[in-house]
C-alpha positions in Angstrom: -41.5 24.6 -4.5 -39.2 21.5 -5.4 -36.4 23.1 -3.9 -38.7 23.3 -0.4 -39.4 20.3 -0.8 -35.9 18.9 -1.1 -35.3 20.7 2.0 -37.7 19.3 3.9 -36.9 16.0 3.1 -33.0 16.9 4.3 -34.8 18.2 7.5 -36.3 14.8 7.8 -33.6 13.0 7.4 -31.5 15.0 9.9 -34.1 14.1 11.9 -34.2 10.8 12.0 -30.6 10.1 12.3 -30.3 12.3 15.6 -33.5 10.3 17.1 -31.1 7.5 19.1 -28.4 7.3 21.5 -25.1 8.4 20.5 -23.4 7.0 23.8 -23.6 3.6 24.5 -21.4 2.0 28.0 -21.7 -1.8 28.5 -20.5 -4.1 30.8 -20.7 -7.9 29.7 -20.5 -11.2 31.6 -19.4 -14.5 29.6 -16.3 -16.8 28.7 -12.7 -16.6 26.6 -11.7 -19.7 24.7 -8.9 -20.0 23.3 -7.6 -21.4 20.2 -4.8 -21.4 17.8 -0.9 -21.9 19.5 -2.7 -21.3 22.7 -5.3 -24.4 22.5 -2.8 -26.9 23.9 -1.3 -24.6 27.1 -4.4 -22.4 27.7 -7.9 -23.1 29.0 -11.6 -21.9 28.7 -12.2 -19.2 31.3 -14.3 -16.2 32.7 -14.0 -13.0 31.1 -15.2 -9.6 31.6 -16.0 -7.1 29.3 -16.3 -3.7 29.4 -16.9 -1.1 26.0 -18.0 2.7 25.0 -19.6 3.2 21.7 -19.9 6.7 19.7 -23.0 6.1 17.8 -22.3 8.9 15.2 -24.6 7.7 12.9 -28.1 5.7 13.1 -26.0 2.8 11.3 -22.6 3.4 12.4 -20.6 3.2 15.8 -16.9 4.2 16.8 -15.9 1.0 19.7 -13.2 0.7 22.3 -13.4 -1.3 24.9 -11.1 -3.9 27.3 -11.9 -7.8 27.8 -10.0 -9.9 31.1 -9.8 -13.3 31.5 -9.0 -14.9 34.9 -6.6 -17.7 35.1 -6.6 -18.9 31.5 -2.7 -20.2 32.0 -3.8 -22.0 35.3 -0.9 -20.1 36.9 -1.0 -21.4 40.6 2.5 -20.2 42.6 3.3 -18.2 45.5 5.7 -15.6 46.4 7.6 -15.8 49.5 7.1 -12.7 51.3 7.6 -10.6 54.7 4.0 -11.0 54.7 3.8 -14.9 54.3 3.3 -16.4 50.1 1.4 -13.9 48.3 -0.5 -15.8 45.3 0.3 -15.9 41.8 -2.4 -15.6 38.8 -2.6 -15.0 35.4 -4.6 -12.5 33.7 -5.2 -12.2 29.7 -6.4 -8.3 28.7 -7.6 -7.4 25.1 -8.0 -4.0 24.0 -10.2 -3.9 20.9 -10.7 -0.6 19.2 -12.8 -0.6 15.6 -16.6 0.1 14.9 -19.3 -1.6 13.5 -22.0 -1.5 11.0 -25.7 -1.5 13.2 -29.4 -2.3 12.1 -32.1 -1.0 14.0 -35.0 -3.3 13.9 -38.6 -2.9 15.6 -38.2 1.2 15.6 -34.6 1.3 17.0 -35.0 -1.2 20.1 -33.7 -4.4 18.6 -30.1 -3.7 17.6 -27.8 -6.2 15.4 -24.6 -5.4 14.8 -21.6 -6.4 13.3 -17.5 -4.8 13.1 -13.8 -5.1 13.1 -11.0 -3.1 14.0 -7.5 -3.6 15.7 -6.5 -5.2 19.3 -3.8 -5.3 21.7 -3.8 -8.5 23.6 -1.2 -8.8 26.8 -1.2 -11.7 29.1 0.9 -11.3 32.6 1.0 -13.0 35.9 0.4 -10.7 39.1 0.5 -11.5 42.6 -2.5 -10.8 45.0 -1.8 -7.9 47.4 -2.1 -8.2 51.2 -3.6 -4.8 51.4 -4.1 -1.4 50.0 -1.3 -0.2 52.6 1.7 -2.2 51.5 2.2 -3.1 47.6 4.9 -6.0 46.8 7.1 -6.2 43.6 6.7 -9.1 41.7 10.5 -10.3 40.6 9.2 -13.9 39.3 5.9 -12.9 37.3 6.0 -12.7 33.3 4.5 -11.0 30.3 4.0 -11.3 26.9 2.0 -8.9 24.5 1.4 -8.2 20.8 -0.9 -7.1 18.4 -3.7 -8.1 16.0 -7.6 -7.9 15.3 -10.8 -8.9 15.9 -14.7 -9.1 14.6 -17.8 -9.1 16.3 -21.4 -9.7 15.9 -23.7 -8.6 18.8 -27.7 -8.5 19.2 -29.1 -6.0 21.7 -32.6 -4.9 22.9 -34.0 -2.4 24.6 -35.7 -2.9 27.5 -37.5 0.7 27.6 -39.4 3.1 25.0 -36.7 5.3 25.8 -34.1 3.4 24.6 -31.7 3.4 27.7 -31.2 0.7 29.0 -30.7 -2.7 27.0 -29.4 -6.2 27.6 -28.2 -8.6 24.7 -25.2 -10.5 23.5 -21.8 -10.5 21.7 -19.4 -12.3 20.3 -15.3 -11.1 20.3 -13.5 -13.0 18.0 -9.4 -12.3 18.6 -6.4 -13.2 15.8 -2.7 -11.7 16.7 0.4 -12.4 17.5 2.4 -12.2 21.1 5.3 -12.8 22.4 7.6 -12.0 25.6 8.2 -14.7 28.2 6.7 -17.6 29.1 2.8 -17.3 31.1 2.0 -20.9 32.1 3.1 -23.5 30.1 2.9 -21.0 27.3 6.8 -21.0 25.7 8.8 -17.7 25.1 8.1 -18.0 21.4 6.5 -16.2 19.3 2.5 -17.4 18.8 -0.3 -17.7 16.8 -3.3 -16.3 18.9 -6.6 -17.0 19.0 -9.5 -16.1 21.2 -13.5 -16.4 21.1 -15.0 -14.7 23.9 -18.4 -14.8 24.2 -20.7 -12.5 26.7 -24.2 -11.4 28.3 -24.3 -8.4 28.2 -26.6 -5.2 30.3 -25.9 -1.7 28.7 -26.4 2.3 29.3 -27.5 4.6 26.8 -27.7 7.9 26.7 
């Protein structure tokens, strides 16, 4: 009988860690700031975020996602071109890959979370194409990339019984280093980076 019991009890636990959504898109609107070496060459801008979580467990999720920031440099040149000057632009892309530890609050649809994990953070001036037809090389534009970490904290709710689709919000915080050439005003040395990006975000679960 105890050992039925004890059974049961692992049945019921089983159970209640399969009832939620193991795969989780997301798609976040919000801004990057910068800080560290970057504060005094680099400005606030918009970022976009985009993630996929394995929820493998009712408390724990496998992340990886990518961030972009528009124009954080304030790159504004132009390429001279058979097609006239082509614009120049800075991009800054983050690639955060970690988990995080979730609570599930009000029976599973209120979601706060909190994790860590490693990042790849590259920053690089591109020029806009004229068309889909014709691609131009860009001989003037730079890069620089390196490595590092972040955390985040996010809340999330869901806005159905079925626990699809939610909204809520996060917060990236970045730390690495990079280095390549200059972007902007940004020097060829090696830096201290920084980043707090901060979004709305609407999700898919599933």
């Amino acid at each position: 009988m105890k050992t039925l019991a004890l059974l049961l009890i692992a049945a019921a636990t089983l159970t209640a860690q399969s009832d939620y959504p193991k795969h989780n898109i997301t798609l976040g609107l919000g801004g990057a700031q910068p800080r560290g070496d970057l504060k005094p060459f680099y400005d606030t801008s918009f970022v976009l975020g985009a993630g996929y979580g394995y929820r493998f467990h009712r408390y724990l999720q496998a992340d990886v996602g990518l961030d972009t920031a528009f124009g954080a440099a304030g790159v504004r040149e132009f390429l001279d071109s058979g097609f006239g000057y082509l614009r120049i632009r800075d991009f800054q892309y983050f690639v955060p890959f970690g988990g995080r530890v979730i609570a599930p609050l009000a029976d599973g649809r209120l979601l706060i979370s909190g994790g860590a994990g490693g990042a790849y953070l590259r920053y690089s001036e591109r020029i806009r194409q004229p068309s889909d037809y014709y691609q131009f090389d860009c001989p003037v534009c730079t890069s620089r990339s390196g490595w590092g970490y972040y955390g985040l904290f996010g809340v999330n709710w869901f806005l159905d019984q079925g626990r699809h689709f939610r909204i809520g919000a996060v917060t990236r915080v970045y730390r690495g280093h990079t280095e390549g050439d200059p972007v902007g005003e940004l020097s060829a040395l090696r830096t201290r980076d920084h980043w707090v990006n901060i979004f709305g975000e609407f999700g898919f679960s599933f």
